[in-house]
C-alpha positions in Angstrom: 3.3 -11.1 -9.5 -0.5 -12.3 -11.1 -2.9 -12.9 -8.2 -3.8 -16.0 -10.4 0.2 -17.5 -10.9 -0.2 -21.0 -10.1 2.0 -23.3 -7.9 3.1 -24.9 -11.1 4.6 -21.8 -12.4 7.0 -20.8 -9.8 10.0 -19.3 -11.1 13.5 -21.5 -11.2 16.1 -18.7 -12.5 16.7 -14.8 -12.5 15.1 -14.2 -15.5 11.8 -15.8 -14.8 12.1 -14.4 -11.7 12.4 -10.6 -13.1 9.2 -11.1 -15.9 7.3 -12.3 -13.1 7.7 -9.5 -10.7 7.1 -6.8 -13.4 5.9 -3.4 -12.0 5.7 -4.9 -8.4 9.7 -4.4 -7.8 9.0 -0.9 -9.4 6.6 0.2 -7.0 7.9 -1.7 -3.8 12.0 -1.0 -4.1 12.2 2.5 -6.3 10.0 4.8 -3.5 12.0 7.2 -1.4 10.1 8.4 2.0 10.2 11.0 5.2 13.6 8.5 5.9 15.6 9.6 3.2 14.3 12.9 2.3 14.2 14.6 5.4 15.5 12.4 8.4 18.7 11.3 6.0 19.8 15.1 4.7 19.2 16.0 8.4 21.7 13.7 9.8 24.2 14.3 7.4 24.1 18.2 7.8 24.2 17.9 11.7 27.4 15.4 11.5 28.9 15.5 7.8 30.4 12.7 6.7 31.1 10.6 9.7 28.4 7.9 9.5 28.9 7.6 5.7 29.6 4.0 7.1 26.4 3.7 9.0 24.1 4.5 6.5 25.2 1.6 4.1 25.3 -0.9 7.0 21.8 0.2 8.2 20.4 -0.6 4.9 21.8 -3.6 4.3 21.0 -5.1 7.8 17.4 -5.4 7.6 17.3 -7.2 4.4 17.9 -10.3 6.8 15.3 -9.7 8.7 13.0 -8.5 5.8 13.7 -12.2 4.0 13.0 -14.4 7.3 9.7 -12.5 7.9 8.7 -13.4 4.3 9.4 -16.4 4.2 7.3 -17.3 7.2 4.9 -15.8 5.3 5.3 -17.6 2.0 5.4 -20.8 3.4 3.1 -20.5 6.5 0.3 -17.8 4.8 0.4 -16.0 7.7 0.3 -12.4 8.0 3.0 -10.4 10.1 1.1 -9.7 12.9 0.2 -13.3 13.3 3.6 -13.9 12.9 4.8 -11.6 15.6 1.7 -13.8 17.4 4.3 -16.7 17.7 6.7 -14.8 19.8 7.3 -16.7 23.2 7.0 -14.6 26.1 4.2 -13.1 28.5 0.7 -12.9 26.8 -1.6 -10.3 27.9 -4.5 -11.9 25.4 -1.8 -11.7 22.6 1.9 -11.8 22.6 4.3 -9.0 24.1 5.7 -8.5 21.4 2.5 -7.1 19.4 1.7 -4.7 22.4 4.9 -3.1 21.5 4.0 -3.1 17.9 0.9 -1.2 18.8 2.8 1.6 20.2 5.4 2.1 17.7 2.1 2.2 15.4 0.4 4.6 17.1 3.4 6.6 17.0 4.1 6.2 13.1 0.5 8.6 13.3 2.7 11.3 14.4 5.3 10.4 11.0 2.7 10.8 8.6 1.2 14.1 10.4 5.0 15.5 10.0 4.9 14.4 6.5 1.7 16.4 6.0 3.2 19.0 7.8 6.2 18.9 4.9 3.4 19.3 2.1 1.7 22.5 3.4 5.0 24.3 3.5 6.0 23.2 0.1 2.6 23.9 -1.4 3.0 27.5 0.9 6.8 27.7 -0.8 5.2 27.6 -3.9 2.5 30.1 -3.4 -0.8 27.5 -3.1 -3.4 30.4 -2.2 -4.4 29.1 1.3 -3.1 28.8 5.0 -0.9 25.6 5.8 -4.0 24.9 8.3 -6.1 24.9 5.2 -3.7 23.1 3.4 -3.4 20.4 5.7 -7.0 19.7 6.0 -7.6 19.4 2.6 -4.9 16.9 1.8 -6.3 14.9 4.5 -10.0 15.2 2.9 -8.2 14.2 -0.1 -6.3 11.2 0.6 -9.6 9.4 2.4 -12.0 10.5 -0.6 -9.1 8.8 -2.7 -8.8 5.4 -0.4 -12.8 5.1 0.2 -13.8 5.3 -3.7 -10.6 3.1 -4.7 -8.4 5.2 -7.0 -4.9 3.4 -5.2 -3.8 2.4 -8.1 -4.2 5.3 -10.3 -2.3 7.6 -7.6 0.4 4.2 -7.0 1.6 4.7 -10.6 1.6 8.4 -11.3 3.9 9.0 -7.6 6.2 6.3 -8.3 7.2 7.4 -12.0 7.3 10.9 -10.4 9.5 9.4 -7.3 11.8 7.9 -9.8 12.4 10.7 -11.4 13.4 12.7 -8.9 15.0 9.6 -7.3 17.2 9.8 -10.5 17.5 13.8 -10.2 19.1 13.6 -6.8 21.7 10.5 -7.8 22.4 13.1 -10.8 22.7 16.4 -8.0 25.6 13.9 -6.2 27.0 14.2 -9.6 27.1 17.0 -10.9 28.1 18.6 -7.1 31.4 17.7 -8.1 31.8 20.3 -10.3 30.9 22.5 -7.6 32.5 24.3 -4.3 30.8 21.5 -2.3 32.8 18.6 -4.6 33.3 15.3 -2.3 36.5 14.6 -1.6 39.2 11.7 -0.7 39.0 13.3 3.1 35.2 13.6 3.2 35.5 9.5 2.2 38.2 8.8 4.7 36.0 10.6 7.5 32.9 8.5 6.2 34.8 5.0 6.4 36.0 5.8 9.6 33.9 4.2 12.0 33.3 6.4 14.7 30.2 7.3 16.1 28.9 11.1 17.2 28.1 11.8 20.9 24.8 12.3 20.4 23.2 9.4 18.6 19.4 10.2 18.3 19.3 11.8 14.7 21.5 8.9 13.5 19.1 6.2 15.4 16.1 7.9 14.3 17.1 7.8 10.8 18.3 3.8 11.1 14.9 3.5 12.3 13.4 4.2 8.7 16.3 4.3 6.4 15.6 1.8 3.5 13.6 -0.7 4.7 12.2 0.7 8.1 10.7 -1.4 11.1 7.1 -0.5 9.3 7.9 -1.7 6.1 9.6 -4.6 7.3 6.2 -5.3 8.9 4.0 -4.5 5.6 6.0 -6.6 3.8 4.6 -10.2 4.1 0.9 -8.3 3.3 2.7 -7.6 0.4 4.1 -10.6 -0.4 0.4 -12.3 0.4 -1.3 -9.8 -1.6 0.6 -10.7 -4.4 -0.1 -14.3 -4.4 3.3 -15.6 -3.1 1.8 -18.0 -0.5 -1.4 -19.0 -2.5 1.3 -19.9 -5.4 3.2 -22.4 -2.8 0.2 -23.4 -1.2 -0.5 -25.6 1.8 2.3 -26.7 3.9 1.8 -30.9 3.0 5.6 -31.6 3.4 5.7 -33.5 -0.8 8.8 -32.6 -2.3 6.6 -30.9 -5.0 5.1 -28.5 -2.3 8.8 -28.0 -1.2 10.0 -27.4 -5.2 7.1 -24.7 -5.2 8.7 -23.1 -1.9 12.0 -22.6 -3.1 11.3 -21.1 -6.3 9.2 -18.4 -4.7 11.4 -17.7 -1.8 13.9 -17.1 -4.4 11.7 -14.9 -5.8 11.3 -13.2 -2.4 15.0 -12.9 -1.8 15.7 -11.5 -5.2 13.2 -8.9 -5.1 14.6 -8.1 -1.5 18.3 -7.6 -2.7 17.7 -5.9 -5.6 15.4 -3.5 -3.7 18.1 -2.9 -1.0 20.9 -1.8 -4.1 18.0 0.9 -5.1 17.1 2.2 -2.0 20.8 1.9 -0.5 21.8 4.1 -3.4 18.8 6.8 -3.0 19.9 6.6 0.9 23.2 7.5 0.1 22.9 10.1 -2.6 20.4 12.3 0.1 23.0 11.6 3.4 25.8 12.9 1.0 24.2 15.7 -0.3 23.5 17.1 3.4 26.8 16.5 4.4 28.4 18.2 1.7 26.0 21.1 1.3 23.7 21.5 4.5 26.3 20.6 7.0 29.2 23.4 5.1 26.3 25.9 4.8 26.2 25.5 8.6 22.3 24.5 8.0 20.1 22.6 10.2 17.1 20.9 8.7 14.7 22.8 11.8 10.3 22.7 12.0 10.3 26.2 10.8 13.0 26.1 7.4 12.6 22.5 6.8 11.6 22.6 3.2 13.7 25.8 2.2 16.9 23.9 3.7 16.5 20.7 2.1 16.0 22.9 -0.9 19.7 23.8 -1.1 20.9 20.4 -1.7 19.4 21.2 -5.4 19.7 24.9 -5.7 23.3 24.8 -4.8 23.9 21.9 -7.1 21.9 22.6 -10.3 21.3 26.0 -9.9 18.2 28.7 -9.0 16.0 27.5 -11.4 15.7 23.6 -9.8 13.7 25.2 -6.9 10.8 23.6 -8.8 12.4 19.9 -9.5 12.7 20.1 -6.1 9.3 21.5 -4.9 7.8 18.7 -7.2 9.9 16.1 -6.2 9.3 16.6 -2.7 5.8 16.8 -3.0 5.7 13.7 -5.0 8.1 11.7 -1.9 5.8 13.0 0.9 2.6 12.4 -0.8 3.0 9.0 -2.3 4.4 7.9 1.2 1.6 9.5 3.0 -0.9 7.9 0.5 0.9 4.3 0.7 1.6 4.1 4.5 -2.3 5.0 5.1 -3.3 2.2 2.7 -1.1 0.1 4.2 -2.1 1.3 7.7 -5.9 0.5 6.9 -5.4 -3.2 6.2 -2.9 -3.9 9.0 -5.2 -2.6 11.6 -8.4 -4.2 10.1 -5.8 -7.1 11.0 -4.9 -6.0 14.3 -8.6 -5.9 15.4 -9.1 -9.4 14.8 -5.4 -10.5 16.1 -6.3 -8.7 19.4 -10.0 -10.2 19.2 -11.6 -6.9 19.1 -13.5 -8.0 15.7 -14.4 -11.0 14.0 -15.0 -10.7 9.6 -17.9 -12.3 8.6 -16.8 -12.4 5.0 -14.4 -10.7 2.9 -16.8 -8.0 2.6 -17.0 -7.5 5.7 -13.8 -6.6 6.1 -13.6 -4.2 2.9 -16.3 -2.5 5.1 -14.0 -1.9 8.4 -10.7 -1.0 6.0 -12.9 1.3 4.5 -14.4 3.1 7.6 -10.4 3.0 8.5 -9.6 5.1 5.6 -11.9 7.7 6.6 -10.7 7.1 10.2 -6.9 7.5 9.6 -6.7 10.6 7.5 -8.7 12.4 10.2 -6.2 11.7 13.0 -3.2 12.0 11.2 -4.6 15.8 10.0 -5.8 16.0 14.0 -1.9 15.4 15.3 -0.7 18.4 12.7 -2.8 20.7 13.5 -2.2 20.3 17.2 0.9 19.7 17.4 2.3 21.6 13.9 6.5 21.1 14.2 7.0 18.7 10.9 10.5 17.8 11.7 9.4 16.6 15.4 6.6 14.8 14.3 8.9 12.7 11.6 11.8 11.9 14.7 8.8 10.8 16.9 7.5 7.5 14.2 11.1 7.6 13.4 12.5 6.5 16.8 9.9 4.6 17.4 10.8 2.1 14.5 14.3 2.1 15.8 12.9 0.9 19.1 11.2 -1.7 16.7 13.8 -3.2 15.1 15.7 -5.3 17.7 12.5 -7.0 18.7 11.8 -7.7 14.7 15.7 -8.8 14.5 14.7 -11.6 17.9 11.3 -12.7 16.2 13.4 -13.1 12.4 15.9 -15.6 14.4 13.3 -17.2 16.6 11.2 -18.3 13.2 14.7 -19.2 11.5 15.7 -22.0 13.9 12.0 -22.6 14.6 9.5 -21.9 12.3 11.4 -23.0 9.0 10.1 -26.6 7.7 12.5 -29.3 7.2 13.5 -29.6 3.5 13.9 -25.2 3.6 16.2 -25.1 6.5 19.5 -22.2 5.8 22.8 -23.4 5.6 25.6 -21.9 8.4 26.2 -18.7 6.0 22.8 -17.1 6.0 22.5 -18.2 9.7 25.4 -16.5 10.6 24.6 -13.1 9.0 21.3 -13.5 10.1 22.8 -13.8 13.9 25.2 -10.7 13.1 22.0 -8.6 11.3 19.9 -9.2 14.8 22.9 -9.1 17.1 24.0 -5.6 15.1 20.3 -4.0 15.4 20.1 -4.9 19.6 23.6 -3.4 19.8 22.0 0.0 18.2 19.1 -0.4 20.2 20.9 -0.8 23.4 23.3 2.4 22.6 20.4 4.6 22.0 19.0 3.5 25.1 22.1 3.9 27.2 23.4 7.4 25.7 19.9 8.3 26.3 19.8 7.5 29.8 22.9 8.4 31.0 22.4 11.9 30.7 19.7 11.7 32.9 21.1 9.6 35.5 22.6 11.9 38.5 
């Protein structure tokens, strides 16, 4: 979408829709992450095929709660932390609700540190002359000296063509494992469409926490949507008809860019879950902190053969680095945000805040390479941001109906249909949340 599109040329049918959101759906809906490469492949070789079912219905819930949090944003301007802002409750300063956003935050440091974690030991596997300590430090250095002099786009385009590829590569492994020992069968199906859910639930609620859309994304996307000009293009909320016409046409560009982003990721999701189960889990292999790369490596060796060691080395490295890169972006501008949402800083000027997101992508890389090297254990550091964006989700599921039935002007107002799925998609989230929490607890309890 053109910063410049103006309300006039809002978009009234799919194909206007498509042309105008050009290499934007590319780079937003085609990007795998930690989620799917490493949490995803983990779950399905600890389990198999059981939650074959889950997987699909994890990615397809939030894309309810992704859609009402945009379109508070397209039609309000506000960002998602003010948004959150509006969530009635206790307020210590600001809402409850952004208090626990600030802790799932803080622990989506420890994500990215794991994924850095995942980079040393594939640059290690392929015989990068240099500790993973070293390693580590240097990616860091590298990722802030990219952010600080501005070169996002330049690294945005060349890790999402190289994503896609692989993306591609690993819908082509499901394939082609069919031909095979570790061919899918009728009975692995059956198992995976049959509902039932394993007695320990933390790898599967870890990886609903970041599967597809996760609870951070969810909460980057109405920057997103802002950055892009979506709420500039429908301007002012002045209740005409005309500002109403200029509404609908972008929400529908909002809700077409979300759905056809959920049948790409959705598919990525389920070609890595699937190859886990049918490799990992009947090698008996456990995606651990010590083997995680050379495990996850046999969902291509065993598929295409010795020699796609390297598609996967590359491909890996690609996933974890463009993620790393885009969530520390992201990160920078959300707490630059934060700071003045809490009160902690006030912007001057536009500049002025180019000056704090800057000092935060200096900032950011330095803890995130801090938590590695103390803590090391990539796999750990991944489930740590991952269950915390489970833990996130319900809460975004209550704010996405509280702004449906109270934040949604007049003439845009959903019919009984999306209301309903939006109730179930919120109602289904709180039901995983609660299940975590209770099978967690319960152990404990004498």
């Amino acid at each position: 979408m053109s910063e410049t599109s103006s309300p006039q040329n809002a978009p009234t049918h799919a194909g206007g829709i498509l042309r105008q959101l050009g290499p934007g759906l590319i780079i937003t809906a085609t990007i795998v992450g930690s989620g799917e490469l490493i949490v995803t492949p983990k779950l399905g070789a600890s389990i198999g095929f059981t939650l074959l079912w889950f997987i699909i219905v994890g990615c397809l819930l939030k894309v309810f709660i992704q859609i009402e949090l945009g379109r508070h944003t397209v039609t309000a301007g506000a960002t998602a932390l003010e948004t959150m802002n509006l969530m009635p409750g206790p307020r210590l300063r600001v809402s409850w609700l952004l208090w626990v956003w600030a802790t799932m935050f803080a622990a989506t440091f420890f994500q990215v540190a794991g994924m850095l974690g995942g980079m040393a030991s594939i640059l290690s596997l392929a015989g990068f002359p240099a500790s993973k300590t070293v390693i580590g430090i240097g990616i860091g250095a590298l990722t802030a000296v990219l952010l600080v002099v501005g070169r996002y786009r330049l690294v945005e385009v060349a890790s999402t063509w190289m994503v896609v590829a692989f993306t591609v590569c690993t819908m082509v492994a499901v394939i082609a494992l069919q031909f095979t020992p570790y061919a899918i069968t009728t009975r692995h199906l059956a198992e995976g469409f049959s509902f039932n859910l394993p007695s320990s639930f933390t790898v599967a609620f870890a990886a609903f926490g970041v599967i597809g859309v996760g609870a951070s994304e969810l909460i980057y996307y109405p920057y997103w949507c802002l950055e892009k000009g979506y709420a500039r293009s429908v301007g002012p909320a002045d209740g005409t008809p005309a500002w109403a016409d200029r509404a609908r046409g972008w929400l529908r560009v909002l809700q077409t860019d979300a759905w056809l982003s959920c049948v790409i990721y959705t598919s990525a999701t389920l070609a890595f879950y699937l190859l886990g189960a049918a490799i990992l889990h009947e090698k008996k292999l456990d995606v651990t902190n010590a083997d995680m790369i050379p495990t996850l490596s046999h969902m291509y060796v065993e598929t295409f053969g010795g020699w796609s060691l390297w598609l996967f080395l590359i491909g890996a490295a690609a996933v974890l680095y463009s993620t790393i890169f885009g969530a520390t972006a992201a990160n920078t501008r959300l707490l630059a945000d934060a700071l003045q949402v809490f009160g902690l800083r006030h912007y001057a000027s536009g500049e002025d805040r180019q000056r704090t997101v800057r000092a935060l992508c200096v900032l950011l890389p330095v803890s995130w390479t801090l938590l590695y090297l103390l803590f090391g254990s990539p796999v750990t550091l991944v489930f740590i941001g991952a269950v915390a964006q489970g833990l996130m989700l319900p809460f975004l599921a209550v704010l996405a109906l509280i702004l449906n039935h109270r934040h949604v002007a007049a003439p845009l107002r959903t019919g009984p249909v999306w209301r309903t799925c939006l109730w179930l998609s919120a109602a289904s989230m709180v039901a995983v949340g609660a299940y975590q929490v209770v099978t967690t607890v319960a152990p404990l309890l004498p």
